[in-house]
TIKE-582127 format. One record per residue (C-alpha): residue number from 1; residue in one letter; x, y, z. Coordinates in pm, 1 decimal, padded with zeros to 6 digits. Example, Ala and Ser with C-alpha at 12.3 -4.5 7.8 and 13.67 -1.06 7.14 Angstrom:
2
R  num  residu         u         v         w
R    1       A   01230.0  -00450.0   00780.0
R    2       S   01367.0  -00106.0   00714.0
//
This chain:
248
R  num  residu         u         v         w
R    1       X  -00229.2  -01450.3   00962.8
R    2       X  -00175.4  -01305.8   00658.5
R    3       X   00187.5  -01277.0   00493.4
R    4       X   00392.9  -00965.3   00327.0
R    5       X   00447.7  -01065.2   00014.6
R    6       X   00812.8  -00913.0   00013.4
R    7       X   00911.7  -01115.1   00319.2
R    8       X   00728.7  -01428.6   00182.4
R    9       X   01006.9  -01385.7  -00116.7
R   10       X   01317.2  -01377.5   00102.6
R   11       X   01526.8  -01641.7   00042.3
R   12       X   01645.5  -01877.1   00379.8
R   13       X   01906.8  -01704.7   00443.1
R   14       X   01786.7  -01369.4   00408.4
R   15       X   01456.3  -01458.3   00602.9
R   16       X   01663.3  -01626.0   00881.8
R   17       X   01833.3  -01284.0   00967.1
R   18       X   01568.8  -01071.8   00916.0
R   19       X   01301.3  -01238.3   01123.9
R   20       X   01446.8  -01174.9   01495.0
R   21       X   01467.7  -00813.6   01392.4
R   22       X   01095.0  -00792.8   01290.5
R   23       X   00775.7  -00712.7   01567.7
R   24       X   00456.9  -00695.5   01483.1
R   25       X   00230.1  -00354.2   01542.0
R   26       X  -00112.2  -00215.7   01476.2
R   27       X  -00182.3   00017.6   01180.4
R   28       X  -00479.8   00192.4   01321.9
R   29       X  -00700.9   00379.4   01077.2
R   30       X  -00631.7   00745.9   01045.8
R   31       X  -00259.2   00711.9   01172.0
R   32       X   00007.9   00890.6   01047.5
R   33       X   00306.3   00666.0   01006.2
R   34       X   00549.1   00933.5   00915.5
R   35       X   00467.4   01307.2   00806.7
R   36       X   00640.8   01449.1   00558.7
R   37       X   01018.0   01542.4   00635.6
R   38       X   00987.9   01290.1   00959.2
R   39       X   01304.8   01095.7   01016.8
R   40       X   01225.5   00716.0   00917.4
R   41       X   01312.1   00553.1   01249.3
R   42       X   01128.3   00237.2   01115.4
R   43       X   01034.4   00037.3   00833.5
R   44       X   00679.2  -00108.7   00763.4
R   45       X   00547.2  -00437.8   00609.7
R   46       X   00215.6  -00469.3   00615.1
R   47       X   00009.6  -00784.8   00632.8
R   48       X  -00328.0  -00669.6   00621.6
R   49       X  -00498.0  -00330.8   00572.5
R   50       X  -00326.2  -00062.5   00373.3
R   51       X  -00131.1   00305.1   00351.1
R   52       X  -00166.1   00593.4   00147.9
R   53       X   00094.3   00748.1   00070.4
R   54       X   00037.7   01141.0   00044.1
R   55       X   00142.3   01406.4  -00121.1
R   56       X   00058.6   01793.9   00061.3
R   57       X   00045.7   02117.7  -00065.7
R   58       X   00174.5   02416.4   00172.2
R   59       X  -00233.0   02541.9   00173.2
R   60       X  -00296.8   02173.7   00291.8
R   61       X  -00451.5   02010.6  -00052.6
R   62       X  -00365.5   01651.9  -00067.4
R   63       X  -00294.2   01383.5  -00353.7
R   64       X  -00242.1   01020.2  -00300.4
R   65       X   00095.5   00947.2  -00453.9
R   66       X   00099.3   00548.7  -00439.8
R   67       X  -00108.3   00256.3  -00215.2
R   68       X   00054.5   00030.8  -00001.6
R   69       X  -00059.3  -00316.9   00087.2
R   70       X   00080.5  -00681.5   00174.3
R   71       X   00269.2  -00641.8  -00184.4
R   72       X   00517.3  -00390.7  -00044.3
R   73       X   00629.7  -00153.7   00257.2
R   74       X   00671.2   00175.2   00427.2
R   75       X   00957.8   00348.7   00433.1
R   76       X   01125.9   00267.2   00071.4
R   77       X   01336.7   00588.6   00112.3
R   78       X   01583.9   00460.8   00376.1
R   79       X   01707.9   00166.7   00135.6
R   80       X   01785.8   00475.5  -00109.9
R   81       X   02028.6   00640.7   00144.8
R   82       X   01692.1   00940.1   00201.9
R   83       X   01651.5   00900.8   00582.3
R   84       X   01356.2   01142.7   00592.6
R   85       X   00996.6   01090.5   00431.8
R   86       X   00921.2   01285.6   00129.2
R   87       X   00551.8   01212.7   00205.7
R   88       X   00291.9   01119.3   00446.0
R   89       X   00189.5   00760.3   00506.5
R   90       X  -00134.9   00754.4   00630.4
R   91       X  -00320.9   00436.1   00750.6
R   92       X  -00633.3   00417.1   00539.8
R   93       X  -00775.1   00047.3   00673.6
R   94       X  -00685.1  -00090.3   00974.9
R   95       X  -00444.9  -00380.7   00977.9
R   96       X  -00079.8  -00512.0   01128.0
R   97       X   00221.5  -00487.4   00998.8
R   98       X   00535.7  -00627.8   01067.6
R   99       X   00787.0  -00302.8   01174.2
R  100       X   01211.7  -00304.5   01162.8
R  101       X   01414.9  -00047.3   01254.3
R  102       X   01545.4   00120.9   00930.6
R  103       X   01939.6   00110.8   01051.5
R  104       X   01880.7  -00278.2   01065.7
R  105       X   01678.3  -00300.8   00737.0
R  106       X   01959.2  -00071.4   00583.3
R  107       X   02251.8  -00303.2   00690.6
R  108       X   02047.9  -00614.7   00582.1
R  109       X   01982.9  -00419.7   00207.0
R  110       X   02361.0  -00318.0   00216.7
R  111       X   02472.5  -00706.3   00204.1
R  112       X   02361.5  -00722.0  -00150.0
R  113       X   02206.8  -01051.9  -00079.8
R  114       X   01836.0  -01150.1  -00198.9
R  115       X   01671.6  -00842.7   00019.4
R  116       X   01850.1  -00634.8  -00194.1
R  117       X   01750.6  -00765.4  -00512.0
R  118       X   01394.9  -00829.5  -00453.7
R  119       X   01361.8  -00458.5  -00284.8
R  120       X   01537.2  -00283.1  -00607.2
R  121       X   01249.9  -00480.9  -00787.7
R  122       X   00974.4  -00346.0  -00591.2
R  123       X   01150.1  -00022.0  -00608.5
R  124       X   01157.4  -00001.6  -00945.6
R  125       X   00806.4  -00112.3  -00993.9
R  126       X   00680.7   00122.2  -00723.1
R  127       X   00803.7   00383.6  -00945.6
R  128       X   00699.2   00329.0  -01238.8
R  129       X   00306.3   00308.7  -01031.7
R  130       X   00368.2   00665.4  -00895.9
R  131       X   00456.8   00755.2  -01281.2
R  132       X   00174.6   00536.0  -01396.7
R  133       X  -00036.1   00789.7  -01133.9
R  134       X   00066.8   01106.8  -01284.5
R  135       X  -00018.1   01025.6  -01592.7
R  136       X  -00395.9   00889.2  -01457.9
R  137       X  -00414.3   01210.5  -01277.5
R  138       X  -00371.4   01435.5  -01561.8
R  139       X  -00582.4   01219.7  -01858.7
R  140       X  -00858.8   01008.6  -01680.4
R  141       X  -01213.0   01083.2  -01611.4
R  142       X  -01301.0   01055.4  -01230.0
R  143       X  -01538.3   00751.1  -01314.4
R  144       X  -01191.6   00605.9  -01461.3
R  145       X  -00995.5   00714.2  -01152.3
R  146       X  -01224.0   00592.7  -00889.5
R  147       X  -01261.6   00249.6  -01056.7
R  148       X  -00888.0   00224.9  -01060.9
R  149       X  -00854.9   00318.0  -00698.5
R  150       X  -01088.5   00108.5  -00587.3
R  151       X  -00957.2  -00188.4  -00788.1
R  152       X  -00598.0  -00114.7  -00667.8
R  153       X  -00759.8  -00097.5  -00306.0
R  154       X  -00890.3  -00424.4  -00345.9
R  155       X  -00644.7  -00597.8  -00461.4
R  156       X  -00401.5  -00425.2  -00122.4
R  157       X  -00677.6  -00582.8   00106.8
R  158       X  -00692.4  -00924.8  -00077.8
R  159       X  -01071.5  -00845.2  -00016.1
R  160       X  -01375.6  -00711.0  -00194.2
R  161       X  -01508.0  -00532.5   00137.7
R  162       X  -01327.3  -00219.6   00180.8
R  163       X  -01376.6  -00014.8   00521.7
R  164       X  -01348.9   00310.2   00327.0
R  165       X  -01553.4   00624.0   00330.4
R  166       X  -01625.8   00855.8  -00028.1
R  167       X  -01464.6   01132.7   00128.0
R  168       X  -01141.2   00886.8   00201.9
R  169       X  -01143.6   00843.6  -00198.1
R  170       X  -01238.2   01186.0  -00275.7
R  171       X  -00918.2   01284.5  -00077.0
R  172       X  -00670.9   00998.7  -00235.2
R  173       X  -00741.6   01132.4  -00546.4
R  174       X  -00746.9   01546.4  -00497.5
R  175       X  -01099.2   01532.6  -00661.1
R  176       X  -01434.0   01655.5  -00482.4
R  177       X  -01634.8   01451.3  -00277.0
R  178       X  -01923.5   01538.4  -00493.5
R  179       X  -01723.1   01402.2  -00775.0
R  180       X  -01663.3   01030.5  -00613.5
R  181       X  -02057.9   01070.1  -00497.3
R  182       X  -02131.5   01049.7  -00887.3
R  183       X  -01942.9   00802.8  -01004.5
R  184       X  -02025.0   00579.7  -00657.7
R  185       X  -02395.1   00641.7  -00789.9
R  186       X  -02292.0   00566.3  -01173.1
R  187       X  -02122.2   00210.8  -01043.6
R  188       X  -02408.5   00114.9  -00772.6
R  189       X  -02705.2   00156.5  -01029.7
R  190       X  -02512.6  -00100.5  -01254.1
R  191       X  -02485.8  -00334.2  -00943.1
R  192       X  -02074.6  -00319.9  -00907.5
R  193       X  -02055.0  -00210.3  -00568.7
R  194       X  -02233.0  -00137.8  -00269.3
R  195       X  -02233.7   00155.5  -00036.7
R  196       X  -02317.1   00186.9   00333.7
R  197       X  -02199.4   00297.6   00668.5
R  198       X  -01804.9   00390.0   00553.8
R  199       X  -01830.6   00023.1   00360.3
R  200       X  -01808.2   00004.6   00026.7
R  201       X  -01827.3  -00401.2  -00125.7
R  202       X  -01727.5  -00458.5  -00482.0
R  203       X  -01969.7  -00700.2  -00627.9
R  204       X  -01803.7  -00661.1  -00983.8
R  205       X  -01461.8  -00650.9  -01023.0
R  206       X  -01541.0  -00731.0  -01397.1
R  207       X  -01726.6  -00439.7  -01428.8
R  208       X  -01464.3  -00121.4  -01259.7
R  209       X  -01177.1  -00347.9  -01433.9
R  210       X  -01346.6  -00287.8  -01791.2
R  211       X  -01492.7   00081.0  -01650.2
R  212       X  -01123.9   00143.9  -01542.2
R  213       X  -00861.4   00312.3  -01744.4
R  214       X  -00547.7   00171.0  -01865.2
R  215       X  -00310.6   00262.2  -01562.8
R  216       X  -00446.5  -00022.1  -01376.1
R  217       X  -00342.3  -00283.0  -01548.0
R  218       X  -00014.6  -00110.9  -01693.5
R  219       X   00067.2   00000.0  -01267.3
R  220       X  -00038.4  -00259.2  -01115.2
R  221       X   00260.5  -00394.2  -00831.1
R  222       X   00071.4  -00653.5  -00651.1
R  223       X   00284.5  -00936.9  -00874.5
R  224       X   00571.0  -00797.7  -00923.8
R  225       X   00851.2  -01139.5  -01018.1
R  226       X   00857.9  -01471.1  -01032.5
R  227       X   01019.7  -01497.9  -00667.4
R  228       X   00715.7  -01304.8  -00513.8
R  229       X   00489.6  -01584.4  -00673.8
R  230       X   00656.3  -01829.8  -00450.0
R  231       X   00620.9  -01855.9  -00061.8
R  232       X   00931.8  -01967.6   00118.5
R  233       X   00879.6  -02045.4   00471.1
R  234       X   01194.4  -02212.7   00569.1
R  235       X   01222.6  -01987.2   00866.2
R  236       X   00889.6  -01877.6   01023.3
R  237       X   00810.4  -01552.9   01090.9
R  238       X   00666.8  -01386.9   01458.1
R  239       X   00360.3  -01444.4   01513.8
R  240       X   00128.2  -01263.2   01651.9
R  241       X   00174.2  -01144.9   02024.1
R  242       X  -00103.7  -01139.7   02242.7
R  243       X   00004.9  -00760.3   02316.9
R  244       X   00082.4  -00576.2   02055.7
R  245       X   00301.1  -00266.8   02011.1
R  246       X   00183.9   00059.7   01949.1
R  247       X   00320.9   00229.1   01604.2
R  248       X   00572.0   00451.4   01722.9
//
């Protein structure tokens, strides 16, 4: 099974309390993890498949504020004394995740042991990506913006096959479909990716990383210290059960 990257960092101790508090769950595509101003009852860490995490508008216009993968997790605000979610975190690729209750993750974080360091780490990176976004948002061509996304999607799933529809994009980025149509067009006549059935395969990452704008590689939170470089399994983590929880 594949590992959160924030748990792999944990240090023994750390890792040793955490893990009894930890059960695994589905992320099913299309589920809403939280909507905006939701209590956080729970925190996420995924291990495979990924979030978006949303941004609304009262006339129901949407913007994809930051992506979540097996770099990070759901639910950041509760660490930050914010018990509701400022945003909706939507499931865009199916996965599992590894889910705490956010009283326990809190009291963990409050210790000001190595969870607490290596989440004010992520934190801080995490913002500086959302600030990194704005900035993509405002200056970048779409062909620049969906090259990004699709890179920073890539990089969440640790894959080059992403289950993802144009609209899905089109909707991440508050741009047209018509708009992610073109540049999907643009990319697949010079053989970078491939398109069919709600799959889209990147067959040169070369390619969108050079067709990409700067934000990508200025943003980018997948490797975000030395510790996360480093997997210490001293004490395992659950595995998988052979029933798993719904996300609740």
């Amino acid at each position: 099974m594949n590992e959160n990257r924030l748990l792999a960092a944990l240090p023994a101790d750390d890792r040793g309390r955490l893990v009894p508090k930890l059960e695994v769950v589905p992320l099913e595509k299309g589920r809403a993890l939280y909507e905006m101003g939701d209590l956080i009852r729970h925190v996420y860490f995924p291990m495979t498949g990924f979030c978006s995490l949303v941004a609304l508008t009262p006339d129901g216009a949407m913007v994809e504020i930051a992506a979540v993968g097996n770099e990070g997790l759901i639910g950041l605000a509760v660490v930050l004394r914010r018990p509701t979610a400022a945003c909706l975190a939507l499931v865009q690729v199916s996965g599992m995740a590894y889910r705490v209750r956010a009283e326990a993750l809190v009291a963990e974080f409050q210790r000001g042991a190595g969870l607490q360091a290596i989440l004010l780490q992520y934190t801080n990176a995490f913002l500086g990506e959302v600030s990194q976004g704005i900035v993509c948002h405002q200056f970048h061509s779409v062909l620049q913006r969906v090259c990004r996304w699709l890179l920073v999607a890539a990089e969440r799933l640790q894959s080059d096959t992403l289950d993802l529809t144009q609209e899905a994009i089109a909707h991440a980025l508050g741009i047209p479909r018509t708009g992610v149509t073109e540049a999907a067009v643009r990319l697949q006549d010079a053989h970078a990716i491939q398109c069919r059935h709600g799959r889209i395969v990147i067959l040169q990452r070369a390619y969108l990383a050079a067709s990409a704008c700067e934000c990508h590689r200025v943003s980018d939170t997948t490797d975000l210290a030395p510790e996360t470089r480093t997997v210490r399994v001293a004490v395992p983590l659950p595995s998988r059960p052979s029933r798993v929880r719904t996300v609740g």
